[in-house]
NUNU-201083 format. One line per 3 residues: number of its first residue (from 1); for each residue x, y, z of C-alpha. Coordinates in Angstrom, 3 decimals. Example, Ala and Ser with C-alpha at 12.3 -4.5 7.8 and 13.67 -1.06 7.14 Angstrom:
BEGIN
1	12.300/-4.500/7.800  13.670/-1.060/7.140
***
This chain:
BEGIN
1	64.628/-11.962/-136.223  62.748/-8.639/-136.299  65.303/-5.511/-136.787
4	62.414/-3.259/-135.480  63.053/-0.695/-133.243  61.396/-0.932/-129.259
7	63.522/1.332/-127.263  64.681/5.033/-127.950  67.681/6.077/-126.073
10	68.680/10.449/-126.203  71.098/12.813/-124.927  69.916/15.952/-123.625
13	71.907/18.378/-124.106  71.744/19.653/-127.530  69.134/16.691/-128.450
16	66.144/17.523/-126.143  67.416/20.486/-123.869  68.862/23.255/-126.096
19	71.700/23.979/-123.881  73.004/26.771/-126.792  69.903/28.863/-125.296
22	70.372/28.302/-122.272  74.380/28.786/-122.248  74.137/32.014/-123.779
25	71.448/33.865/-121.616  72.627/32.038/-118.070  76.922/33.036/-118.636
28	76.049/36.255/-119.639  73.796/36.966/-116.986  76.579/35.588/-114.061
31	79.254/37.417/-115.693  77.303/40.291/-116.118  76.957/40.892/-112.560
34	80.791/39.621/-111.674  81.791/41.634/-114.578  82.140/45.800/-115.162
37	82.656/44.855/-118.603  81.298/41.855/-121.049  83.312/41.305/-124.097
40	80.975/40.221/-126.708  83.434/37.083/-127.318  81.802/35.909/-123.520
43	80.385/32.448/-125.028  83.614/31.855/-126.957  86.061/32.632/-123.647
46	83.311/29.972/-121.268  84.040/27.548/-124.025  87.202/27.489/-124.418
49	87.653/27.081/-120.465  85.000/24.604/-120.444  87.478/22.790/-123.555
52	89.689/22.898/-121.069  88.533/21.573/-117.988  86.919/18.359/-119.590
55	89.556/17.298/-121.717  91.448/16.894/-117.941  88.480/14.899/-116.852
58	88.320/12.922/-120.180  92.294/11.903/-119.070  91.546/11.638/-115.758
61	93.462/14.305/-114.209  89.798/16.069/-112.874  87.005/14.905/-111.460
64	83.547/16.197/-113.282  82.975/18.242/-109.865  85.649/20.066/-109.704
67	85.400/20.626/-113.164  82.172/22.591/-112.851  84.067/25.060/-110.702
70	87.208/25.601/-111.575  85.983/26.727/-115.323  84.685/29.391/-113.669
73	88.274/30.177/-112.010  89.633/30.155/-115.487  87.079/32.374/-117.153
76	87.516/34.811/-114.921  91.245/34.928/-115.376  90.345/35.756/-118.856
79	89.090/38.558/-117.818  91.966/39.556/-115.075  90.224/38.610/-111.700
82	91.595/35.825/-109.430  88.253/33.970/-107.806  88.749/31.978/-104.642
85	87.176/28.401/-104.948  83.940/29.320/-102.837  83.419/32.212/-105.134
88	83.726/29.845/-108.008  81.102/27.262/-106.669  79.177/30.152/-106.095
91	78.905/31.244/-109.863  78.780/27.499/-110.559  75.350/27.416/-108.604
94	74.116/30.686/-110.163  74.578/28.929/-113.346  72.688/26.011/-112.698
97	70.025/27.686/-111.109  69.380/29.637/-114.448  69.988/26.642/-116.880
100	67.449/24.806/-114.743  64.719/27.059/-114.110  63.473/27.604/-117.644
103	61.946/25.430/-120.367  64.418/25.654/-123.023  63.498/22.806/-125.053
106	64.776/21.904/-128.713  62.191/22.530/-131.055  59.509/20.547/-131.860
109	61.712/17.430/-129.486  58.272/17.369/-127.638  55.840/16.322/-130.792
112	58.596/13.882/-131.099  58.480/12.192/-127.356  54.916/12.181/-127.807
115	54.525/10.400/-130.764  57.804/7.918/-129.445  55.202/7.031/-126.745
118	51.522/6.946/-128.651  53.455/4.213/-130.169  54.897/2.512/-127.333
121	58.391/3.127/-127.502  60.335/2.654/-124.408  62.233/5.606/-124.167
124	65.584/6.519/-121.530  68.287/9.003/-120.798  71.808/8.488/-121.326
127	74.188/11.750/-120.464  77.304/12.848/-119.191  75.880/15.550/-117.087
130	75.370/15.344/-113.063  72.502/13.288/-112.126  70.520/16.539/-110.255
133	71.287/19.196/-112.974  69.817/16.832/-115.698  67.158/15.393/-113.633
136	65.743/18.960/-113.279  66.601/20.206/-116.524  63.992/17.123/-117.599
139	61.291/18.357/-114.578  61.427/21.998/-115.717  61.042/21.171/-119.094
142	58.070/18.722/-118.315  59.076/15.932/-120.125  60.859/13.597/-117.287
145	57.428/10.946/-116.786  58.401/10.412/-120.742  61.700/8.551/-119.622
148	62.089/4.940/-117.725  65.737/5.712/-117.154  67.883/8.423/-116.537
151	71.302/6.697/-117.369  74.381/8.736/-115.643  78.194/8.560/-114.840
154	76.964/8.631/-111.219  74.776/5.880/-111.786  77.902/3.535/-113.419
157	80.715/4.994/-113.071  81.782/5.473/-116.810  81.212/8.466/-119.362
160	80.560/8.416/-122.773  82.327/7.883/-125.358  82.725/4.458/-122.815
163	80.943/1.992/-124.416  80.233/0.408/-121.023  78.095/3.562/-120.209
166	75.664/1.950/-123.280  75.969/-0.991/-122.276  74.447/-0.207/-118.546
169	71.979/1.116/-120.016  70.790/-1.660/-122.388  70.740/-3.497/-119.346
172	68.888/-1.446/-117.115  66.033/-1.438/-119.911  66.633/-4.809/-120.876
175	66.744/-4.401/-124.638  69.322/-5.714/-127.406  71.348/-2.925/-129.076
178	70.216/-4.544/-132.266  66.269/-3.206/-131.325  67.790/0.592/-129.964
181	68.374/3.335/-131.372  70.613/6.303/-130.265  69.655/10.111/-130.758
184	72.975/12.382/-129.482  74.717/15.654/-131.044  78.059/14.421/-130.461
187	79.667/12.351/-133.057  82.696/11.142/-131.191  81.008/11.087/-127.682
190	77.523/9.897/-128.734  77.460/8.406/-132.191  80.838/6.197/-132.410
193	80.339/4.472/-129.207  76.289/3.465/-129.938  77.477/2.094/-133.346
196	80.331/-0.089/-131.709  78.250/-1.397/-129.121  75.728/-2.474/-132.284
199	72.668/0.646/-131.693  71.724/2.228/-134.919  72.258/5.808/-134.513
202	70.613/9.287/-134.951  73.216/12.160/-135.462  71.573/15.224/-134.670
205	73.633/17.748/-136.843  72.193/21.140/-134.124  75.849/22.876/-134.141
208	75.810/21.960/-137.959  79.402/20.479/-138.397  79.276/17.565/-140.586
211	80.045/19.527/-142.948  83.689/18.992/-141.755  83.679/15.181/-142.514
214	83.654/13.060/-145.483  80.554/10.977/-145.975  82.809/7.929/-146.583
217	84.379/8.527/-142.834  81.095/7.793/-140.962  79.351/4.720/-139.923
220	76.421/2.549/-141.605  73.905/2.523/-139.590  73.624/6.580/-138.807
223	71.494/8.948/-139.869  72.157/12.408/-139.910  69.432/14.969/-139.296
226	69.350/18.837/-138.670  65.741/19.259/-137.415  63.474/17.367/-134.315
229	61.161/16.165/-136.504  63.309/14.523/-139.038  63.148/12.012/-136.081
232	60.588/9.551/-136.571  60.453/8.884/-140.221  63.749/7.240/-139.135
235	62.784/5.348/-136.189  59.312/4.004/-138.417  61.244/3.027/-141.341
238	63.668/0.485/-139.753  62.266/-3.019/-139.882
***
């Protein structure tokens, strides 16, 4: 039986949307105007409440909507202002409204879904984020016709690392793992659960920490990249 692969599934974030762009320029710009001063640790205070707010979704203690606001309660209380909830959401949809409005793709990820289609690869989405955000994220960035699927925790009611999230999405496009390949930025999120369910796997290395395992530690069947293009050699060489 052929090992060759027909279907392409990616993340977004961090794999074709460079979200570290579009972090940085859309929570400085909200805070900026909440804000008489901006420490320059900004980024590192939004990510640690952001640590915070999915790990209690992760356990179950959250839901992801409340989650999007409530970081923005407890950023702000870094910074020794009490928000009320409605001012929170506000912020929330500031944020959004930035992230989505510009084209901040990952470089060179275009040449890539190009190519992935010249050659007839089915191609689909599957990502933690909410359905809209990601959907528009794709439109803005003119690349959502390249995608049959847009695979979400709306759509099935599990998050990654779930493997059942993969799974729903091997059904929906009607492919065996064995023939799909998985392109994500999070090992434990992304990369574990596509091996387990029997994908091969694409880690793509863009905040550069795989430094911090042992080779030994991860899977057969990944491949660890730093750059967009590393892509298809990859994809072309499995048989």
């Amino acid at each position: 039986m052929s090992k060759q692969i027909t279907t392409v599934f990616f993340d977004i974030d961090g794999v074709i949307f460079n979200r570290n762009q579009a972090e940085k320029e859309a929570v400085f710009s909200v805070l900026k105007k909440e804000c008489n001063i901006l420490r320059n640790n900004y980024l590192d205070v939004w990510k640690k409440s952001n640590a915070i707010v999915w790990n209690q979704c992760s356990v179950g203690k959250m839901t992801a909507e409340f989650a999007k606001y409530f970081r923005w309660q407890l950023l702000l209380k870094e910074y020794g202002m009490e928000i009320s909830i409605d001012r929170a959401y506000a912020l929330s949809q500031q944020y959004y409204r930035l992230t989505c409005n510009k084209k901040y793709l990952v470089k060179d990820i275009l040449s890539v879904l190009k190519e992935c289609q010249r050659q007839g690869l089915s191609m689909c989405i599957i990502t933690n984020g909410f359905e809209d955000v990601q959907k528009n994220k794709l439109i803005q960035c003119e690349v959502e016709s390249y995608f049959s699927e847009i695979i979400t925790e709306n759509k099935t009611g599990y998050r990654k690392p779930d493997i059942r999230i993969f799974q729903s999405a091997l059904d929906s496009m009607n492919v065996k793992a064995s023939e799909a390949i998985y392109i994500g930025n999070s090992y434990e999120e992304d990369i574990i659960p596509a091996v387990q369910i029997g994908m091969r796997a694409i880690w793509f290395d863009c905040n550069r920490i795989v430094s911090n395992f042992k080779l030994d530690e991860i899977f057969t069947n990944v491949y660890l990249i730093d750059y967009a293009l590393e892509i298809l050699p990859i994809i072309f060489s499995i048989k």
